[in-house]
Structure formats: structure tokens, C-alpha cells
VMD Tcl script that draws the C-alpha trace (Angstrom):
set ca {
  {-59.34 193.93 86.40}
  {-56.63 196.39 87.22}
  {-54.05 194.80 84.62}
  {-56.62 194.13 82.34}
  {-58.00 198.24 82.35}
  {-53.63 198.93 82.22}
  {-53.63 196.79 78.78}
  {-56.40 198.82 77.75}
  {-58.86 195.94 77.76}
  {-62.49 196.96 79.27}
  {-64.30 194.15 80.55}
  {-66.74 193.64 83.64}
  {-66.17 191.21 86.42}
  {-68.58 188.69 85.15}
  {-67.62 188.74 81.75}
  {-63.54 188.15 83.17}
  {-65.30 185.04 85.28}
  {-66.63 183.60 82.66}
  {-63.68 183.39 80.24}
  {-61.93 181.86 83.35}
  {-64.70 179.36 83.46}
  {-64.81 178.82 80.22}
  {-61.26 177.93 79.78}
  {-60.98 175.77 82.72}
  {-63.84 173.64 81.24}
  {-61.52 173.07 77.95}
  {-58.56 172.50 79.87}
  {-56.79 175.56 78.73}
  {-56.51 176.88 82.24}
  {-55.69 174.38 85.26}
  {-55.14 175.34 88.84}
  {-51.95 175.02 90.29}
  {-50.82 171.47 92.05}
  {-50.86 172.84 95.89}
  {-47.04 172.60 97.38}
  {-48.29 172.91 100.87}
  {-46.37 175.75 101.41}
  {-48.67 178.22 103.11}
  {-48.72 180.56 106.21}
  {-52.19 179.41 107.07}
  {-52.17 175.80 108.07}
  {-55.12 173.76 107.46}
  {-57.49 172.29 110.13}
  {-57.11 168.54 110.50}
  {-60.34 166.45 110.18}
  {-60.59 164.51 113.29}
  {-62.02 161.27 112.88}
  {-63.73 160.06 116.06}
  {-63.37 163.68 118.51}
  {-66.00 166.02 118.22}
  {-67.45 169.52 119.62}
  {-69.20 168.93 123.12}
  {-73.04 168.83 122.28}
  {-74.71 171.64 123.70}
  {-77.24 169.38 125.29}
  {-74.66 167.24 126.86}
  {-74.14 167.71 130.69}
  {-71.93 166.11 133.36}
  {-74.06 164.51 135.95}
  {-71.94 161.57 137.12}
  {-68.40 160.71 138.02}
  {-67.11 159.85 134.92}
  {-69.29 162.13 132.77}
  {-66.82 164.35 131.40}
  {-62.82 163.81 132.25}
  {-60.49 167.01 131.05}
  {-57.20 166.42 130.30}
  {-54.12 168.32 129.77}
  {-50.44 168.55 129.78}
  {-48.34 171.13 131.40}
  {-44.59 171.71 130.12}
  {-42.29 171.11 133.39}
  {-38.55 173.04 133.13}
  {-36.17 171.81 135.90}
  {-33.36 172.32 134.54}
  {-31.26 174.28 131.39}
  {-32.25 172.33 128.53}
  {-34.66 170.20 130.49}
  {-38.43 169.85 129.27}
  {-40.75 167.47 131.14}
  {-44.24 166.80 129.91}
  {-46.50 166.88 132.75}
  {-50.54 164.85 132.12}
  {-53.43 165.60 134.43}
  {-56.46 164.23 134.33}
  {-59.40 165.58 136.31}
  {-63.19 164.47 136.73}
  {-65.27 167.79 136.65}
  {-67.63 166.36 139.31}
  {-65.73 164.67 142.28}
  {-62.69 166.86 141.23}
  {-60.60 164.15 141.25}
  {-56.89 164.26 139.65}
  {-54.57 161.73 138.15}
  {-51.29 162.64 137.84}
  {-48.11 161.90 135.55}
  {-45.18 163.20 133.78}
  {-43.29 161.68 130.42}
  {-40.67 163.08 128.95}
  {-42.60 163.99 125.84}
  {-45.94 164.42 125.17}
  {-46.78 162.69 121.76}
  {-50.15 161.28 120.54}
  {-48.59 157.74 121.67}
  {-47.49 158.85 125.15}
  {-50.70 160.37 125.70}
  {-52.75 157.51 124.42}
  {-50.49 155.73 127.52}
  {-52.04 157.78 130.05}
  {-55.28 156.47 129.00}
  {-54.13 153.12 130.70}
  {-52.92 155.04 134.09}
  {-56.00 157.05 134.27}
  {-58.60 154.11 133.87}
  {-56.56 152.30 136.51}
  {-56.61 154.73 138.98}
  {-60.58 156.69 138.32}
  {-62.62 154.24 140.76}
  {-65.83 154.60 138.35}
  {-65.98 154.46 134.52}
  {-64.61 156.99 132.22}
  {-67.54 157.76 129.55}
  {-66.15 160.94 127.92}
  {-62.54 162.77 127.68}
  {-62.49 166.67 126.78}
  {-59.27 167.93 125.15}
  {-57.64 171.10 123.16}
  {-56.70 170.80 119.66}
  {-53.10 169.91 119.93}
  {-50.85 167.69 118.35}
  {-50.98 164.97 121.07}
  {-54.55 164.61 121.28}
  {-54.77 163.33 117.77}
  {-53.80 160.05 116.08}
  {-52.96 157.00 118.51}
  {-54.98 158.99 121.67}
  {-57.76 159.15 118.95}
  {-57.67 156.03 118.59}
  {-57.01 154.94 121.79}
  {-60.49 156.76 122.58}
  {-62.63 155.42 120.27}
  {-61.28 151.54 120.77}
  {-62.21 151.74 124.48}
  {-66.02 153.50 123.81}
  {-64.63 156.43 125.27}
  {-66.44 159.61 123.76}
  {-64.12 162.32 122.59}
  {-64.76 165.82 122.91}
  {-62.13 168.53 121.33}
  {-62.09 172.20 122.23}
  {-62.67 175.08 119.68}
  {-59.67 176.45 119.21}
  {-58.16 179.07 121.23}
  {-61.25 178.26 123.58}
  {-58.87 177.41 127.35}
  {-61.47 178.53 129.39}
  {-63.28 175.41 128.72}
  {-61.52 173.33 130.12}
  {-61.15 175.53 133.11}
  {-61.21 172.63 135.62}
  {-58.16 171.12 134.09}
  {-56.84 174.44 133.42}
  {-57.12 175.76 136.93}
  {-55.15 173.00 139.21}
  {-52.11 172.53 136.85}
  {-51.50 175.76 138.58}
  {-51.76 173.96 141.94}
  {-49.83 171.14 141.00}
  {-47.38 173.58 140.10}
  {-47.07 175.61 142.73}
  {-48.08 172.90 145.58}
  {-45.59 170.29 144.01}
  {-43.20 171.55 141.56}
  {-42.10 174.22 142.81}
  {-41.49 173.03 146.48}
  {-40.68 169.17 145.91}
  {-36.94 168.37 146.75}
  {-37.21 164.96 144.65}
  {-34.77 164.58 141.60}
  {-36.44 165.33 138.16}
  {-34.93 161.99 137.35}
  {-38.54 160.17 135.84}
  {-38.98 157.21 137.64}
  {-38.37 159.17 141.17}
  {-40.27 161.87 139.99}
  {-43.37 160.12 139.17}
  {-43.12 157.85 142.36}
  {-43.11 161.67 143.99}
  {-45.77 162.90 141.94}
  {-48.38 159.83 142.68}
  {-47.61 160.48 146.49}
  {-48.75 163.74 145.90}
  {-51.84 162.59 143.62}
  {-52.92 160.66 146.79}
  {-52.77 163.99 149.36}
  {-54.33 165.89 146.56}
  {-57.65 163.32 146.37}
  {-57.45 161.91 149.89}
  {-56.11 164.81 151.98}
  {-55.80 168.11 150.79}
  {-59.70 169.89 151.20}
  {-61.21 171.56 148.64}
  {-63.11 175.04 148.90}
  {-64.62 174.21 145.97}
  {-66.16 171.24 147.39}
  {-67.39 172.51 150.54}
  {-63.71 171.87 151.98}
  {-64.50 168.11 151.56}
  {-61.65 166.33 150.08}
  {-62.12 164.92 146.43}
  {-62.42 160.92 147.81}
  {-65.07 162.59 150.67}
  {-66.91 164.36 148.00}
  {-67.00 161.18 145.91}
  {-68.01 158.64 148.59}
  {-70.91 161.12 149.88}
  {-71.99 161.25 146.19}
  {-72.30 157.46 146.12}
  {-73.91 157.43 149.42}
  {-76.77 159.75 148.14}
  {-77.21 157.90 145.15}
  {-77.59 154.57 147.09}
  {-79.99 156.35 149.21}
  {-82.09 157.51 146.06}
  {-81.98 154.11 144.98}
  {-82.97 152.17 148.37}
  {-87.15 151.24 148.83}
  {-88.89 153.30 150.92}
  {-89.65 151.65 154.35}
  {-93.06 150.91 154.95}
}
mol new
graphics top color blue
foreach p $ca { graphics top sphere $p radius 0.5 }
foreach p [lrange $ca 0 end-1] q [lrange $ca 1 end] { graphics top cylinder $p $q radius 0.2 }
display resetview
């Protein structure tokens, strides 16, 4: 309207929109063909992953697995992608490191951390990024695994997941004297899984390790379960 006033043309708002309207009905005006250059990058629809329902609460081993990865530098130069799974209710962690993390790579892990959760995996909570799109996507919905994605910029809910990559860090990285050659490195790192789950207590768990917490679980639940004695 500026321009327009600065040509000396007087016209209000609603008139100037309808002209516009007008002309893009008869062709005269057409939008520009988008170049996808832009500063503000547009949110990907995710196929299968979805918010968290509000109603939806873990209950159950199994109920809700977060996932993340965790950028490992050993050396100049060297980057390391580090996964961790962990089970919100036992606390239970499975461990491994690539040395990328892409949606195929992650989608990978899917394999390792079925094999080594000793219950079902119903539902898998993620961020937003890059690798928890396409193939892991996929990879989720193929098995019946439910997908839930984080709002972004939203870390704090995924705090379990969040919280002991900092203890892997400090408790493994940064004292294991194993080469950061892979192979070694992950037959370190699944030694270290095992101490983590079988050994190491937990505060949060009433200083019961994550296997002890798990087992007593079941044990309750059998109890629940058995007839009453008459």
C-alpha cells in the first residue's frame, strides 16, 4: 500500500486484495514456482511416527523404549555415533556405536535391541532428527512397533535416555583404555552394557540393579496372577 500511496494511487486494503484475486482467477497473476531456497526449512510429514498420546502411559517393560545417539570424539577428525536404547520402567540399556548414524544404521539397531530386551518392544520414543526418519520409520512400522517422535526442541522428554548417555560417557568413555577401533570398541561397550544392567545399582531403582528390578517386577506380576489358596 506504501508504493501504491508513493504512485499516488489511493486504494484500501480490501479493494488491493481483490484486484489480486481477481487477476489470479484470469491467470494474469501466477505465484512464483517455489526454488526451495529458504532460511526456514519445512517440517517433514512423518508417515507412521506420531506425538505420544496424552492418555498413553508406560506400565510394562516394553511400554515405551527411548532412544538416542550420542556423538563420540576420540580422536582429531574422529566422529563415532554412539545408540542407546533404554526401557523407562526396568531402566534397562542397550548399547552400540556405528560409525555414522543414518536412518539405515539406526533402523540396524532395531535388530540389536530386540535381541537383547528380554520382553517385547511395543513402542520406541525418538527426537526429530534426520536418522529417525525413512528406513527406521519403516523399520518401525514393519515390526508393529509404535512410533512416537518428540516436539521439537522438547529433550527433556526423553529425559531417561537423555540422562545416562551422560553415564555412559563418563563411566565408559572417558575411562575405557580399549582402542576406538569398532569392532573392539563395541565388544568393550557390550561388556559394559552387561555391568550396567546386571551389576552396577541404581538409586533410582531403590539401588536394585536394572535385571533385579526387572525379575522382581515379573515376580509380582506372577504373584498377581497366581489363584488364591483356599
Amino acid at each position: 500500500m506504501i508504493l501504491l500511496r508513493r504512485e499516488g494511487l489511493d486504494c484500501s486494503v480490501s479493494t488491493a486484495g481483490r484486484i489480486l484475486r481477481r487477476l489470479k482467477e484470469r491467470g494474469v497473476l501466477q505465484e512464483p514456482v517455489s526454488n526451495h531456497i529458504s532460511a526456514r526449512k519445512r517440517q517433514w510429514q512423518r508417515p507412521y511416527a506420531v506425538r505420544k498420546p496424552r492418555g498413553y502411559v508406560a506400565k510394562e517393560p516394553g511400554d515405551i523404549v527411548e532412544v538416542d545417539t550420542l556423538g563420540v570424539r576420540p580422536l582429531p577428525g574422529v566422529i563415532l555415533k554412539h545408540f542407546t536404547a533404554r526401557d523407562i520402567i526396568p531402566r534397562l540399556d542397550v548399547l552400540k556405536v556405528h560409525t555414522r548414524a543414518s536412518s539405515r544404521t539406526t533402523s540396524g539397531f532395531i535388530d540389536t535391541l530386540l535381541e537383547r530386551m528380554p520382553f517385547p518392544i511395543k513402542a520406541i520414543q525418538v527426537d526429530g532428527e534426520s536418522e529417525f526418519q525413512d528406513a527406521f520409520e519403516a523399520e518401525c512400522q514393519r515390526r508393529g512397533i509404535k512410533l512416537f517422535v518428540l516436539p521439537p526442541r522438547s529433550p527433556k522428554l526423553n529425559s531417561h535416555v537423555e540422562r545416562t548417555q551422560r553415564t555412559h560417557t563418563e563411566e565408559f568413555y572417558e575411562v575405557t583404555d580399549t582402542s576406538f577401533d569398532l569392532p573392539e570398541l563395541n565388544r568393550a561397550l557390550l561388556k559394559w552394557e552387561v555391568v550396567y544392567d546386571t551389576v552396577r545399582p541404581s538409586q533410582a531403582l531403590g539401588y536394585l540393579t536394572p535385571l533385579e528390578y526387572l525379575e522382581q517386577h515379573w515376580q509380582n506380576k506372577r504373584k498377581e496372577k497366581a489363584p488364591p489358596i483356599t
